[in-house]
C-alpha positions as CSV (number, residue, x, y, z in Angstrom):
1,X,117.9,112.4,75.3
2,X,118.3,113.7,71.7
3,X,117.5,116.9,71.2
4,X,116.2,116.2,67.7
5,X,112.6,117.1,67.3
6,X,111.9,114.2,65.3
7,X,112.5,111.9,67.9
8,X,110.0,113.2,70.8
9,X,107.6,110.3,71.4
10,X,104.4,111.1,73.3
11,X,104.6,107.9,75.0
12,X,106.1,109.6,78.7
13,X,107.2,105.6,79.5
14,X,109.8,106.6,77.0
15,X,111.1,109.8,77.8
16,X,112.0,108.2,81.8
17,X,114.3,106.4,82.2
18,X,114.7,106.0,86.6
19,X,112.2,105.7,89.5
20,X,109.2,105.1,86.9
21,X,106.4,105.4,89.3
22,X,107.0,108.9,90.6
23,X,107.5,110.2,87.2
24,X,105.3,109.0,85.2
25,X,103.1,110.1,88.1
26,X,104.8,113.3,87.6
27,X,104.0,113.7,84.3
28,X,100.2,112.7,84.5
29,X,100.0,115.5,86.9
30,X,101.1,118.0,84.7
31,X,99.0,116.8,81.8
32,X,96.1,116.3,84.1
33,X,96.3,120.2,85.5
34,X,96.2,120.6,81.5
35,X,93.3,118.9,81.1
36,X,91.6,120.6,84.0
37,X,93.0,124.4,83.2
38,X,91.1,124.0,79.6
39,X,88.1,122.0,80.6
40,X,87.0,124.9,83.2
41,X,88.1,127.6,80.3
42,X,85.5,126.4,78.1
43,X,83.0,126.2,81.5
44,X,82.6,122.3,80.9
45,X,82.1,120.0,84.0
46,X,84.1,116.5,84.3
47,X,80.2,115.2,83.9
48,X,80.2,116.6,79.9
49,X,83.6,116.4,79.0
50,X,82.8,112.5,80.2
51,X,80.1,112.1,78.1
52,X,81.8,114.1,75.0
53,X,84.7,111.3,75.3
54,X,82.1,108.4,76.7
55,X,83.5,107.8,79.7
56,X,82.7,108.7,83.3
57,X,83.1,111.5,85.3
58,X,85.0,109.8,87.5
59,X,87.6,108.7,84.9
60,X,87.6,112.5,84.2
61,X,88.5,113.2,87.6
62,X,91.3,110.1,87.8
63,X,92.8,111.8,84.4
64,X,92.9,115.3,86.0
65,X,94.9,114.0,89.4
66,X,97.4,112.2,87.3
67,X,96.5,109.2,88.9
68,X,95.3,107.2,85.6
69,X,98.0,106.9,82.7
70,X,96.6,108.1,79.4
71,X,96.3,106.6,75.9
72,X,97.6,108.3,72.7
73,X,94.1,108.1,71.5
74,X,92.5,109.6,74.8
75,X,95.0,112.2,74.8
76,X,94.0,113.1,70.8
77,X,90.2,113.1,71.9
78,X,91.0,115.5,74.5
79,X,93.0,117.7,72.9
80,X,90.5,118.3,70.2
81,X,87.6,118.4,72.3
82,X,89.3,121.2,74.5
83,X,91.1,122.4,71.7
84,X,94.5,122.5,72.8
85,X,97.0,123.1,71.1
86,X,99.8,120.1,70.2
87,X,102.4,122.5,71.3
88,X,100.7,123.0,74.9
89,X,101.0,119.1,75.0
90,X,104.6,119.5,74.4
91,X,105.1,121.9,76.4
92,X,104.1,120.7,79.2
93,X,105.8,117.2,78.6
94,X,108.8,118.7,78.1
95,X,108.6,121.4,81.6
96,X,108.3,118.4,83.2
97,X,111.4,116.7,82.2
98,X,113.0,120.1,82.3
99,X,112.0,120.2,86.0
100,X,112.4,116.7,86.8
101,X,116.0,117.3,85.6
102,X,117.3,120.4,87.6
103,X,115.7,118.7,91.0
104,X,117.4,115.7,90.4
């Protein structure tokens, strides 16, 4: 991977390259704990944060288990409705990888 800045996609199906179904799980995971982490900070249930993005809670709950991908546009949404920060995103995209590497 390239360490140039320019060339971080946010499209995880990029950044793996083996075993796609455990890591993209992997990184889901991470960005779902995300999700979750900020959604109870501001004291919203999955039930409002749903309705904020129109969708259901239990889409909510799928996103925060890592077991539904996410779209750029849902991931933009959320990250201004729970105001977090692009570089949170990042970071956690990147821990992963970092992690995923050193294990394996």
């Amino acid at each position: 991977m390239n360490n140039n800045s320019n060339n971080l996609f946010f499209d995880k199906n990029l950044l793996i390259e083996n075993d796609h179904t455990s890591r993209n799980q992997n990184v889901d995971e991470a960005l779902g704990y995300l999700i979750k982490k900020h959604r109870k900070k501001q004291g919203l249930t999955g039930v409002e944060l749903g309705k904020m993005l129109n969708i259901s809670q239990q889409q909510i709950s799928r996103y925060e288990r890592g077991v539904n991908n996410f779209s750029i546009d849902r991931i933009i949404d959320i990250l201004l409705i729970l105001n977090i920060s692009q570089e949170d995103l990042v970071k956690v995209i990147i821990d992963e990888i970092m992690h995923r590497s050193v294990f394996n």
